[in-house]
N, C-alpha and C positions, 0 to 999 in steps of 0.2 A: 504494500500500500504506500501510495505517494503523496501526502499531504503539505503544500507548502501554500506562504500566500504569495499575493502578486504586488512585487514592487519593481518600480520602473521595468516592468516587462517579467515572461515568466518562460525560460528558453526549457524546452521541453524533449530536443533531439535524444538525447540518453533515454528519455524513459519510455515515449511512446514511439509508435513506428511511422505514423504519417502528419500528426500533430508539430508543427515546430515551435507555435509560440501562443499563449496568453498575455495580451495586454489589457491594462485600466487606463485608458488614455482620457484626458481633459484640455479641452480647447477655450480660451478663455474667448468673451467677444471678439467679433472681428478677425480671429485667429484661424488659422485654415493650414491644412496639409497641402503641399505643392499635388499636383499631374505626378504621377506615375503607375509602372504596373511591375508584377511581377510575373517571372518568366515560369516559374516552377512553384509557384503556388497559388490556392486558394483564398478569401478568407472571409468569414463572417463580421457584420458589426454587428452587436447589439448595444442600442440605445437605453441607457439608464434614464440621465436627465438633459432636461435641454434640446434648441432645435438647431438643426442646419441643413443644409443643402448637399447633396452627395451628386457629385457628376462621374456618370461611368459611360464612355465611350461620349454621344456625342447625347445623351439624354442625362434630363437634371430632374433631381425628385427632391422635396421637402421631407426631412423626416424629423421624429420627435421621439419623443419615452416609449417603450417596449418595440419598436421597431427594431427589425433585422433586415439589414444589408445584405445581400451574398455580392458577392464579386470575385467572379471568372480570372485564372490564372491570362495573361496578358491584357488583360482589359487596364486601359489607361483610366485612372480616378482621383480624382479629388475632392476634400473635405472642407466645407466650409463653416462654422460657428455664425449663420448669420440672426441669433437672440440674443436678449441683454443679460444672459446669466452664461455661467461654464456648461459648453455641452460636454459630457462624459457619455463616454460606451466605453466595450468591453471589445477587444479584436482577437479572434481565434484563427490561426494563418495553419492551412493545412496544408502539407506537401503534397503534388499533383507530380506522375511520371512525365520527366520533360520528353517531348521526341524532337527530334531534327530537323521536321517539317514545322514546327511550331516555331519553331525561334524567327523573329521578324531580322531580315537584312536590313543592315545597315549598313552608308557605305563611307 
């Protein structure tokens, strides 16, 4: 049995087999995660408190408390805080088999 809590992140490769990470992440107003994606994994948000806007690919959604996010390994996304309190969720990033064909060229 593996009980720890989660501070600044909660790296999980050692103990489970597709799970990599647990986070409690808090966005204060105004505050916002850049565009990015990843190449080799999945990941859930779930929404504690607070709202913001979630853009995944070229669609934007408003989300708030008990909402969950999935978002698709390569999918480009960003996080916005846009209410006057700390948005908080919860981020569960799961590992996804990369293949070959997935990986985007760049040049």
């Amino acid at each position: 049995m593996i009980v720890r809590q989660i501070e600044n992140g909660l790296n999980l490769t050692k103990e489970a087999q597709n799970i990599e990470a647990i986070y409690d992440t808090s966005l204060e107003p105004g505050q916002f995660i850049e565009m990015h994606f990843h190449t080799d994994l999945e990941e859930l948000y779930y929404v504690l408190s607070g709202y913001g806007i979630i853009s995944i690919h070229d669609e934007k959604q408003e989300i708030s408390r008990n909402d969950v996010v999935y978002i698709p390994k390569l999918a480009p996304h960003t996080l916005l805080n846009s209410g006057n309190v700390p948005l908080r969720f919860i981020t569960l990033s799961v590992k996804i088999k990369r293949e070959k064909e997935d990986i985007p060229y760049i040049t």
